[in-house]
C-alpha positions in Angstrom: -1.0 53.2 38.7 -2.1 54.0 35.1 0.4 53.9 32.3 -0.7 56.8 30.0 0.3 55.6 26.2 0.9 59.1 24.1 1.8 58.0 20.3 4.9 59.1 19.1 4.5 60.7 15.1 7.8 59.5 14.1 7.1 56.0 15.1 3.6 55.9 13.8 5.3 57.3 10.5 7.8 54.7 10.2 5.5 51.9 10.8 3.4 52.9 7.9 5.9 53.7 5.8 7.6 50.3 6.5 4.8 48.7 6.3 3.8 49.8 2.9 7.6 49.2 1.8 7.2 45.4 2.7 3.9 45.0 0.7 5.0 46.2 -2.2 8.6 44.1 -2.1 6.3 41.2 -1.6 3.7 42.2 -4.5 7.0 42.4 -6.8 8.5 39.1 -5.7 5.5 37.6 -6.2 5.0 39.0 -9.8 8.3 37.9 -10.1 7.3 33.9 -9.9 7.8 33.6 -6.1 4.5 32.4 -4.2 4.0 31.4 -0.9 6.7 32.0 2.1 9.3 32.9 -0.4 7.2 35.8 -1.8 6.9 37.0 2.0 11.1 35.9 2.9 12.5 38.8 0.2 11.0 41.9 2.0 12.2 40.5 5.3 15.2 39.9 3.7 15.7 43.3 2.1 14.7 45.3 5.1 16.9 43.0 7.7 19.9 44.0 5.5 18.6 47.6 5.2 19.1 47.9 9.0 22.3 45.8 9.2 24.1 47.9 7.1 22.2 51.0 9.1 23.5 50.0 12.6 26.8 49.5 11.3 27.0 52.5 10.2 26.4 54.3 13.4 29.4 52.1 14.9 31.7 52.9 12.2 31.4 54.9 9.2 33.2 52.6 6.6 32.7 52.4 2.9 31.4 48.6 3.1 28.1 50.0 5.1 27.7 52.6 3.1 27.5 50.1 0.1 24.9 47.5 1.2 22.7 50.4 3.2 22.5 52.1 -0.7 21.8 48.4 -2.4 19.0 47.4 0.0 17.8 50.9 -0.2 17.4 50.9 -3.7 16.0 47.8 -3.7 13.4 48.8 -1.3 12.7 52.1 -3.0 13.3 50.4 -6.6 9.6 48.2 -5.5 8.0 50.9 -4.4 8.4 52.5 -7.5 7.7 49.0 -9.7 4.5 48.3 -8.0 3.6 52.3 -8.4 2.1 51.6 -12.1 6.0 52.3 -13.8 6.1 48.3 -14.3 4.0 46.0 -15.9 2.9 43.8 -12.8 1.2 40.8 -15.1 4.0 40.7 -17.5 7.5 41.6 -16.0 10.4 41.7 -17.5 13.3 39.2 -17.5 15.7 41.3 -15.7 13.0 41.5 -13.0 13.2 38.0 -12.6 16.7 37.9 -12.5 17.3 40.0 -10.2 14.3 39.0 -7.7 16.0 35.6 -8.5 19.6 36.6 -7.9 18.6 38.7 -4.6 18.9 35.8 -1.8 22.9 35.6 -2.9 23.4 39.1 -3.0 21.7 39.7 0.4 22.9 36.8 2.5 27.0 38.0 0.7 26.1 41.4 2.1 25.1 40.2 5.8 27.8 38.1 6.3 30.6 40.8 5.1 28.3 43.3 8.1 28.4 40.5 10.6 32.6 40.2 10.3 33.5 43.7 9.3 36.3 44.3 11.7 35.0 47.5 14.2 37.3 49.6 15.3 37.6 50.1 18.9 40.7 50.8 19.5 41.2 53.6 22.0 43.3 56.8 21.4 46.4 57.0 22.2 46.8 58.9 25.7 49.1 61.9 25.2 52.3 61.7 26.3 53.2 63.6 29.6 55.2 67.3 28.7 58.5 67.0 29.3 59.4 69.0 32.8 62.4 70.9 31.9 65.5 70.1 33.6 66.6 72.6 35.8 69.9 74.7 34.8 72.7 74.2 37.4 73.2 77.1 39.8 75.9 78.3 40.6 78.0 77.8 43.8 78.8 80.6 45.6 82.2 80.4 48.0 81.8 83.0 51.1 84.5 83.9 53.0 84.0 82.8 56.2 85.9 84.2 59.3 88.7 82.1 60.6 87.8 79.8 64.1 89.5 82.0 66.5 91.5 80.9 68.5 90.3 79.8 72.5 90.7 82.1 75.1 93.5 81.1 77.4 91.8 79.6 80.5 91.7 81.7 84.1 92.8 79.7 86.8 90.6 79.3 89.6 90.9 81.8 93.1 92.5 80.2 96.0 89.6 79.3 98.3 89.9 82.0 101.3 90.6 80.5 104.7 87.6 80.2 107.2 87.1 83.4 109.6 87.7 82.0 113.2 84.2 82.3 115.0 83.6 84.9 117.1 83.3 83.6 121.1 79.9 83.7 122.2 79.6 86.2 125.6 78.4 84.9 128.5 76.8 86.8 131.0 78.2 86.0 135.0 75.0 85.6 136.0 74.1 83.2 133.6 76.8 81.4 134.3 76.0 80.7 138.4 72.4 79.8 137.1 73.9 77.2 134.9 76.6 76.1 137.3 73.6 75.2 140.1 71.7 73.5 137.2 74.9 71.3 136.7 75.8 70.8 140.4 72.0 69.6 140.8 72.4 67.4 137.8 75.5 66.2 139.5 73.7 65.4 142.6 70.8 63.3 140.9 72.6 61.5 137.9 76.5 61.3 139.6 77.4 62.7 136.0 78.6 65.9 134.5 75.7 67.5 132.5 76.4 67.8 129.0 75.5 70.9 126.3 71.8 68.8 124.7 71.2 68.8 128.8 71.8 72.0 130.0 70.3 73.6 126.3 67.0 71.6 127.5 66.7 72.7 130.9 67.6 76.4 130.6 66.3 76.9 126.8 69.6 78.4 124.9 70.7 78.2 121.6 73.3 75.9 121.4 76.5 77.6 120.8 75.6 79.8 123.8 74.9 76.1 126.0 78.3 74.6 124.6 80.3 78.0 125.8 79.0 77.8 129.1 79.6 74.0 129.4 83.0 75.0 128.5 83.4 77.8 131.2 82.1 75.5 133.4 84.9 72.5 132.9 
């Protein structure tokens, strides 16, 4: 898989616009009487503190930022401007000196007031809940309400009504000598009276109609 690199303008413009910054903070510090590592150390120094104060400032807008991000500014755009032909490189002035001289303080006082400037992160305060409004007391109604009447006065029972005396079951005569050989047979085999169950079984009658002929037949 390729990785296609497309140059962004704004980048490419800031890297030549910071590069140029730095040579020309390094072409004044070393007008200024610093050679070597030190003439290279103050634009480091001045651009380090340029972003400081730049990041800070997008985490808190405080006064402090805004200070040092306008002093390392100006002495970023103050070198630009020195080196432009508005100074005299091979001769500078005394207050040049001083200040290049005086910078390291001044810088290192403005990164260490960045580095332990308070940032407030403090939340907001949630709001409070609304108040519910209390609900207004209703009024109590009184309803008339009927009286418990009084029970009903209890109905005695009826007297049960006396069994009907059964109606006696009609034989027929000639039932009856049918049944009265049956029994005298009966007699003659067992040497005992046949009973209703007996007589209901050998003749097939119901057995009210079997227990009145048993009795006719006592």
């Amino acid at each position: 898989m390729k990785l296609s690199i497309r140059p962004d303008a704004v980048l490419v413009q800031a890297v030549i616009a910071g590069a140029l910054s730095f040579a020309h903070l390094h072409d004044l510090a070393q007008a200024a009487g610093q050679t070597g590592w030190k003439a290279w150390a103050y634009p480091v120094s001045v651009d380090l503190l340029l972003v400081a104060a730049w990041r800070r400032l997008r985490a808190q807008r405080s006064r402090l930022a805004w200070c040092w991000f306008l002093v390392a500014l100006v002495a970023s755009l103050g070198a630009n401007i020195a080196t432009a032909g508005f100074l005299d490189v091979e001769h500078p002035p005394a207050l040049l000196r001083l200040g290049v001289a005086g910078w390291p303080a001044v810088a290192f006082l403005g990164g260490t007031l960045l580095a332990h400037q308070h940032t407030d992160h403090t939340p907001d305060p949630a709001p409070e809940p609304a108040s519910e409004p209390i609900p207004e007391p209703r009024a109590v109604v009184e309803v008339d309400r009927p009286q418990t009447p009084e029970p009903a006065p209890e109905i005695p029972e009826p007297e049960p009504v006396p069994a009907l005396p059964k109606a006696t079951v009609s034989v027929p005569p000639a039932l009856i000598d049918h049944a009265r050989k049956v029994a005298t047979d009966h007699r003659a085999r067992t040497g005992a009276d046949i009973d209703a169950a007996t007589l209901r079984a050998r003749l097939g009658l119901p057995e009210d109609l079997a227990l009145a002929i048993i009795t006719q037949l006592a």
